[in-house]
C-alpha positions in Angstrom: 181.2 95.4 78.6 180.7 93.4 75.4 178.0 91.1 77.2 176.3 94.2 76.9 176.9 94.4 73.0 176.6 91.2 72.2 173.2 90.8 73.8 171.6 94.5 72.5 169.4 92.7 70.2 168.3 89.9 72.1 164.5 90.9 72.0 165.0 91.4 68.5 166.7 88.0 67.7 163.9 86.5 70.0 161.0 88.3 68.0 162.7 86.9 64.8 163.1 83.7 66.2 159.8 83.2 66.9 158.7 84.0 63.0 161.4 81.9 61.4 160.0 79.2 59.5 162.3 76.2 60.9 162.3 78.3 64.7 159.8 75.9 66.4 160.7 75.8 70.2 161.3 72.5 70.3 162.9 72.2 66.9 165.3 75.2 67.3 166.1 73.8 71.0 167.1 70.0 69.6 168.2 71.5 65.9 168.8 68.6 63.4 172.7 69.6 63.5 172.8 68.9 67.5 171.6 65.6 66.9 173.6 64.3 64.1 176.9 65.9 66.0 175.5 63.9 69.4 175.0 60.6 67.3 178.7 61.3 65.9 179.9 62.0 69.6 178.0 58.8 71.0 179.7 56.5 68.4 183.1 58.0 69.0 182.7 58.3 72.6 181.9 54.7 72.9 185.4 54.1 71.1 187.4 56.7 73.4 185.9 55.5 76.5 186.9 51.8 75.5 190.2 52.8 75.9 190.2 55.6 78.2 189.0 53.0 80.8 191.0 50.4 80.8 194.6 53.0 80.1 194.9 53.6 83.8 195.1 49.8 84.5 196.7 48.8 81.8 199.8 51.6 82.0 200.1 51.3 85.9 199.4 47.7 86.7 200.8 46.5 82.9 203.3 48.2 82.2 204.1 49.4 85.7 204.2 52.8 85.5 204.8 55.3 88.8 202.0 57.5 89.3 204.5 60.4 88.2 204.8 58.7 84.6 201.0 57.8 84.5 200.5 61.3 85.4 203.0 62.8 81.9 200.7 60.2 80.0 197.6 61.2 81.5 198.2 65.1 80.8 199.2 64.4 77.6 195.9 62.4 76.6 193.9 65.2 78.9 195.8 68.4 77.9 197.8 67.9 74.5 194.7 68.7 72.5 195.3 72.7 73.7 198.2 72.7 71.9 196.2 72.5 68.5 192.4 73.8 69.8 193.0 77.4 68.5 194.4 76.0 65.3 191.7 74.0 64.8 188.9 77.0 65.6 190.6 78.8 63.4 190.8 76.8 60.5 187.0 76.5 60.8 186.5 80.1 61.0 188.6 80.9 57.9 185.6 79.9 55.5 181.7 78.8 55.4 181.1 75.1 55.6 184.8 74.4 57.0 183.7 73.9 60.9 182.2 70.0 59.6 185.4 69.2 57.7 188.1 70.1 60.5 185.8 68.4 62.5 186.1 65.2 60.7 189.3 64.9 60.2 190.1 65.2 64.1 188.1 62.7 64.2 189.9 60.7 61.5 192.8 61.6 63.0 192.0 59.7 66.3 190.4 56.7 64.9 194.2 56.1 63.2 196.0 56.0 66.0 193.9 53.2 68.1 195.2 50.3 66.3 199.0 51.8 67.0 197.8 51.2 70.8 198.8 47.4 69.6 202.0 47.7 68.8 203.3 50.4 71.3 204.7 48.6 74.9 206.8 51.7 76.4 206.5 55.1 77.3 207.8 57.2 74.9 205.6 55.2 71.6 202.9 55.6 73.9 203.2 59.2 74.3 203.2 60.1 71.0 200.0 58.2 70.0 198.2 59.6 72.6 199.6 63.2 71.7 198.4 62.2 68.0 194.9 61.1 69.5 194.2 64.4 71.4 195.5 66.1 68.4 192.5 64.7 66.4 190.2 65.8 69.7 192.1 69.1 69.7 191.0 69.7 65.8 187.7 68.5 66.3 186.0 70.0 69.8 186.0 74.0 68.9 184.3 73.4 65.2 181.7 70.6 66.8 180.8 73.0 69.7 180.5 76.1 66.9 178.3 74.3 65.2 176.0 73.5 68.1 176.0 76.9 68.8 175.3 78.7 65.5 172.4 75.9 65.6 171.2 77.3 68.7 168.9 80.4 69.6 170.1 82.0 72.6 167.7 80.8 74.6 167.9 76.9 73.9 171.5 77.1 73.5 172.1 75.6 76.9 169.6 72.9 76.6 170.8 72.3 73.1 174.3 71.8 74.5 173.0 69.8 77.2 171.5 67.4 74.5 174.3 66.8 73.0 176.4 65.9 76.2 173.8 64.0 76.7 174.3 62.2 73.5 177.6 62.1 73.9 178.0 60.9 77.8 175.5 57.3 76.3 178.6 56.5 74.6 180.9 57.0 77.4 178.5 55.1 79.2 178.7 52.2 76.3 182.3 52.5 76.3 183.5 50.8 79.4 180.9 48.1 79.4 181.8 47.2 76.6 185.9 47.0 77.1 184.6 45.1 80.8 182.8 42.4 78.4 185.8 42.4 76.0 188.2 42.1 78.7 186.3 39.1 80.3 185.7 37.4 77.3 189.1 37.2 75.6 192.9 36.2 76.3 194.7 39.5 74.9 191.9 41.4 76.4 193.6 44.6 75.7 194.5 44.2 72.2 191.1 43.6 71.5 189.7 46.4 73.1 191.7 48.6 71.5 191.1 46.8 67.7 187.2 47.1 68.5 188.0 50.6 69.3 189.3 51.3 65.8 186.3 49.9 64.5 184.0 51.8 66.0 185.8 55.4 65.6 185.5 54.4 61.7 181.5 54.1 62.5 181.7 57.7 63.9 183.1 59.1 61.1 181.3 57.7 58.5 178.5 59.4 60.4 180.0 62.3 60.5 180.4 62.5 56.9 177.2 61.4 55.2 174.7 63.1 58.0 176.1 66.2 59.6 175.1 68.9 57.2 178.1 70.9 55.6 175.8 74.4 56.3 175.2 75.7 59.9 171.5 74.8 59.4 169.4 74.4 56.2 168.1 77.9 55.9 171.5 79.3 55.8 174.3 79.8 53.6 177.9 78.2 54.1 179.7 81.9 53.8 177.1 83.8 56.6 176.2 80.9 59.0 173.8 83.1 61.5 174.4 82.7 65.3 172.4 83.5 68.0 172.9 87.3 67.8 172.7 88.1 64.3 169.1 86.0 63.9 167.5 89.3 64.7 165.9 92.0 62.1 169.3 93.3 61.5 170.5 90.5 59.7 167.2 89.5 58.0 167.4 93.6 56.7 171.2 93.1 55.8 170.3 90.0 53.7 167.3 91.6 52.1 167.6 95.3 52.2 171.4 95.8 52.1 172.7 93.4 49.6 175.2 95.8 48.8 176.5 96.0 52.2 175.3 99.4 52.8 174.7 100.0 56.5 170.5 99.2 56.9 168.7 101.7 59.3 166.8 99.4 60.6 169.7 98.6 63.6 172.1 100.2 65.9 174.5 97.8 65.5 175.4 98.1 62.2 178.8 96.8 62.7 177.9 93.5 63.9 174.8 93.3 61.6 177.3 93.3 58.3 180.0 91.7 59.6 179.4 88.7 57.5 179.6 91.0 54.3 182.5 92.7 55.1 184.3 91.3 57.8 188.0 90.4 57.0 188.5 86.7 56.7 189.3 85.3 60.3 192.8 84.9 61.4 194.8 83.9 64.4 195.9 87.7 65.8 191.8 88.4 65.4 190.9 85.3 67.5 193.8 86.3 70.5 192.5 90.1 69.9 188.9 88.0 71.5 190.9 88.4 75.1 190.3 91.9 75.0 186.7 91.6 75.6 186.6 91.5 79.2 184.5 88.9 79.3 185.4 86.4 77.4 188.7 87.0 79.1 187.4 86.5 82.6 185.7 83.2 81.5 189.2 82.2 79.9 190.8 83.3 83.3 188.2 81.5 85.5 188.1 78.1 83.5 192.1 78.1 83.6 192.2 78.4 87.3 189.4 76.0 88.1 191.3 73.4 85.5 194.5 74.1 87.3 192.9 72.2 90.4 190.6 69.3 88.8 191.8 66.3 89.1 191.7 64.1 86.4 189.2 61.1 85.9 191.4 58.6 85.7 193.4 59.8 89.1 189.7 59.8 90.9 189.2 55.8 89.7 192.7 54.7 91.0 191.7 56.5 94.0 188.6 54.9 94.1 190.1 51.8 93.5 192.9 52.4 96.6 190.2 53.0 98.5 187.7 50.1 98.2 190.1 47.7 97.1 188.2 47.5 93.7 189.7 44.2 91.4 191.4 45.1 88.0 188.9 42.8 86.3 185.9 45.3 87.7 187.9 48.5 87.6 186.7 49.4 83.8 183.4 49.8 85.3 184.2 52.8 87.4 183.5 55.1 84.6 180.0 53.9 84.0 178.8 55.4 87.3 180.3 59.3 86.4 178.9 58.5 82.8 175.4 57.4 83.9 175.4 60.3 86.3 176.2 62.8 83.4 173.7 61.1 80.9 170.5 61.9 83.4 171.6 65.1 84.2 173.2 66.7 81.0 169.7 67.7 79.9 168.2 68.9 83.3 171.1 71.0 84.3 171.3 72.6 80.4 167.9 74.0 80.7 168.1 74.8 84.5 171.1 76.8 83.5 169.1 78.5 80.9 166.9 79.4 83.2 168.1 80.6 86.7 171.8 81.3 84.9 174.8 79.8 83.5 177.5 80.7 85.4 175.2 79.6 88.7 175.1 76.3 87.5 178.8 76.0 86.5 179.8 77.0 89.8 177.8 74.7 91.4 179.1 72.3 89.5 182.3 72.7 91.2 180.7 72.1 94.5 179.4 68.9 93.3 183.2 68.0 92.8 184.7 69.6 95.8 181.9 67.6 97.7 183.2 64.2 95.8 186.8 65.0 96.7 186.1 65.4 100.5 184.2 62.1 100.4 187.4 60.6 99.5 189.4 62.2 101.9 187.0 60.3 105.1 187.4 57.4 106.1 184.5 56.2 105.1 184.4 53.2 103.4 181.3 51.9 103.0 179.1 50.3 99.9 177.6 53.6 99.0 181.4 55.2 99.0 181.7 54.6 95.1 177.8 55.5 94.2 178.3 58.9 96.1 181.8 59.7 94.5 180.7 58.9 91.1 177.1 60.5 91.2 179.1 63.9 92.4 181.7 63.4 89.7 178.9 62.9 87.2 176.7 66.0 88.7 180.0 68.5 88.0 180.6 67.3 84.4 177.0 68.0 83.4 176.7 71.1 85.3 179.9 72.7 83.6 181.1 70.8 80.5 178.4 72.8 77.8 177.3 74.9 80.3 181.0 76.5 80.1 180.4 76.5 76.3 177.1 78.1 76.1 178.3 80.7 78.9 181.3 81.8 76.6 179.4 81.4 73.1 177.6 84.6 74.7 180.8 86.8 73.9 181.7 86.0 71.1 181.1 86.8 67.8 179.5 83.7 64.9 182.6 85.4 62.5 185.0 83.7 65.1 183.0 81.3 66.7 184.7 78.5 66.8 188.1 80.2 67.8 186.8 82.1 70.9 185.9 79.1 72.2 189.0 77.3 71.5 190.5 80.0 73.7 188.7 79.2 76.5 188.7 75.6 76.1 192.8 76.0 75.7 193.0 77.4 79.0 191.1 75.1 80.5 193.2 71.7 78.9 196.6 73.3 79.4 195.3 74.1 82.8 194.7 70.5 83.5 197.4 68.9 81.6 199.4 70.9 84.2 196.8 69.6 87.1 197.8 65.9 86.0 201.5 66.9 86.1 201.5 68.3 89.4 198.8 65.4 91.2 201.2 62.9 89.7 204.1 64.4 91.4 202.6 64.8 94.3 201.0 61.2 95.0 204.9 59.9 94.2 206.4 62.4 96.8 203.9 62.6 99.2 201.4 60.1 99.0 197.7 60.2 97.5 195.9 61.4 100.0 198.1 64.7 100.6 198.1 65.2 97.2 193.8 65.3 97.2 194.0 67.3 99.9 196.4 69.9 98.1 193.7 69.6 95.1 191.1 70.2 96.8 192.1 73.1 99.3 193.2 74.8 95.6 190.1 73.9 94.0 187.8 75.9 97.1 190.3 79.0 96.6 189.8 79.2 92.4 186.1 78.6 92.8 185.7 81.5 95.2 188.2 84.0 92.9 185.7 82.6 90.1 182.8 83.5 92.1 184.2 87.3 93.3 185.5 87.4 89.8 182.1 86.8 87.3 178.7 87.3 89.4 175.7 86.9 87.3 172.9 89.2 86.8 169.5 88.6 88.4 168.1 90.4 85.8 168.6 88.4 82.9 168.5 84.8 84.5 168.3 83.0 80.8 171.6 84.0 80.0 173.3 83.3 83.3 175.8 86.5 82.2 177.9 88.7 84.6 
């Protein structure tokens, strides 16, 4: 198993960890790289969710799209960005100091195509700015959540994912308060939104640019940024007593000790050669099949909305209470995953959602209805969205980083760009309900594959690892 490899020298890296000059506990689990990248994500976040909240109403109610045609839109702003993720990882891998400039010009790339919101009025002009938009997400995510990682010891990594989630989900918290005081305080309420949107995605990349550091961390050089494996006395003896490249005795994993010195520069076939480990491949496999049944956001609001009989004018404030939910727990749940395991918590996770989606099948609808829905929604999202990444940073290597986890996060946005495809259809044909009840029936099956398929190891409860 390459868990196995991959985690040979963790007493090592944790011995070195401890002696490193900028390793402090505290400062190696909040690294100054994690918190400029989560003040980047809160900005831009705050300009996404703008939008993302009020696109539901605005394409169904506005333009008066079926659910079938919400849902093509909705999988194309959820899912297009897998088309370009393993690009993207790639690009960054390909040479030190790259993962900050892909980075920013996904995010660029976004912020550009918010004011075209303005002029677009039909489907198809609408599609392809939201395909342009998750492009720029689809660029950006794999190099953003490299860097957290080759910030990270393996230890904090969780917690230091959950910090920036954290970080992030205040923005996405922001983001539809601010498009519900926008909406109520102007005539074209939505083509201000989306102008203040632009204006703010220019804030976050500014940010970007003059604070994130163009080095993994400040100790480091741009061609050998060190990840959580190869922070151990094989790399310090590589660096110091093996500047030739000579293998150093001081390791029995030679191989991975140099492979910054003489590694071949990344490229795609090495990143889809990662699938061969089995398991990064199972945690591919599991995150596609549990993405194949999660509903999107935006579906769970209109339900919400169908439901309780929520007004338009209040409906942008349905993402505040999975946002606030994910804001509180992002932290907690990172460093309970590095504790007790990672994959425990990302299972659980799914509970949490399977739990939301059979509070919506009852017919129950009393004031507490939205709080429960929304608190469950916001539990899943901080138990799995950097848990997933700190789970599958564990199998791979720092020379291809950021493209094994583009891999997995591929799977997983092509799996729910399919999701959105398929819920759509099904509300149209058959009515919301059935169609929740199909989800969810799928979503208990993939979870338990998931859970027969990775179990983790009770002896080594920090990592969380099968």
């Amino acid at each position: 198993m390459y868990v196995a490899d991959s985690r040979a020298s963790t007493s090592a890296a944790s011995a070195e960890g401890a002696v490193r000059p900028r390793a402090g506990r505290r400062r190696a689990a909040v690294a100054p790289t994690v918190l400029a990248l989560g003040a980047v994500s809160l900005i831009t976040d705050v300009s996404s969710e703008m939008v993302t909240a009020v696109l539901p109403l605005y394409l169904v109610t506005g333009l008066g799209l079926s659910p079938l045609g919400f849902g093509l839109l909705d999988g194309i702003y959820n899912g297009f960005s897998a088309l370009v993720r393993l690009i993207g990882g790639h690009l960054a891998d390909r040479g030190g100091g790259r993962h900050k400039w892909v980075a920013g010009f996904g995010y660029a790339l976004s912020a550009a195509c918010k004011p075209l919101l303005l002029l677009a009025h039909t489907l198809t002009p609408i599609g392809l700015i939201l395909a342009a938009d998750r492009t720029g997400k689809g660029l950006r995510t794999a190099p953003r959540d490299a860097l957290i990682s080759l910030s990270s010891t393996p230890e904090t990594r969780g917690r230091a994912f959950g910090v920036h989630r954290a970080m992030d989900t205040a923005g996405a918290l922001f983001g539809p308060l601010v498009a519900f005081l926008i909406l109520r305080a102007t005539v074209d309420g939505y083509d201000a939104v989306f102008t203040v949107s632009f204006c703010v995605a220019v804030v976050g990349v500014l940010v970007l640019v003059l604070f994130v550091p163009n080095s993994v961390n400040g100790a480091r050089t741009k061609p050998d940024p060190d990840g959580a494996r190869t922070k151990s006395g094989p790399d310090d003896a590589r660096t110091k007593s093996a500047p030739d490249g000579t293998r150093s005795p001081a390791t029995g994993t030679a191989p991975q000790a140099i492979s910054g010195d003489t590694a071949p520069r990344p490229t795609l076939r090495a990143a889809l050669a990662l699938l061969a480990r089995p398991d990064l491949r199972r945690v591919t496999l599991c995150a596609l099949l549990l993405g194949l049944a999660t509903v999107s956001d935006s579906f769970v609001y209109l339900l919400l909305q169908r439901r309780l009989g929520v007004p338009d004018r209040w409906f942008a404030l349905l993402p505040l209470g999975t946002a606030a939910a994910f804001l509180l727990l992002a932290v907690p749940l990172g460093r309970l995953a590095d504790r007790v395991g990672r994959w425990r918590v990302f299972l659980a996770g799914h509970g949490a959602l399977l739990l939301a989606y059979a509070l919506l099948l009852t017919s129950w609808h009393g004031t507490a209805l939205p709080y429960a829905v929304l608190l469950l929604h916001g539990c899943f999202y901080a138990a799995t969205d950097g848990v997933l990444m700190a789970v599958a940073s564990e199998s791979v290597p720092e020379e291809l980083r950021s493209s094994g986890l583009a891999l997995v996060q591929t799977g997983q946005a092509l799996a729910r760009f399919v999701c959105s495809l398929g819920f759509g259809a099904a509300w149209t044909a058959w009515g919301d309900r059935t169609a929740l009840t199909a989800s969810t029936v799928a979503l208990t099956l993939c979870a338990l594959f998931a859970l027969t398929l990775r179990r983790p190891t009770p002896s080594a409860p920090s990592e969380g690892l099968a």
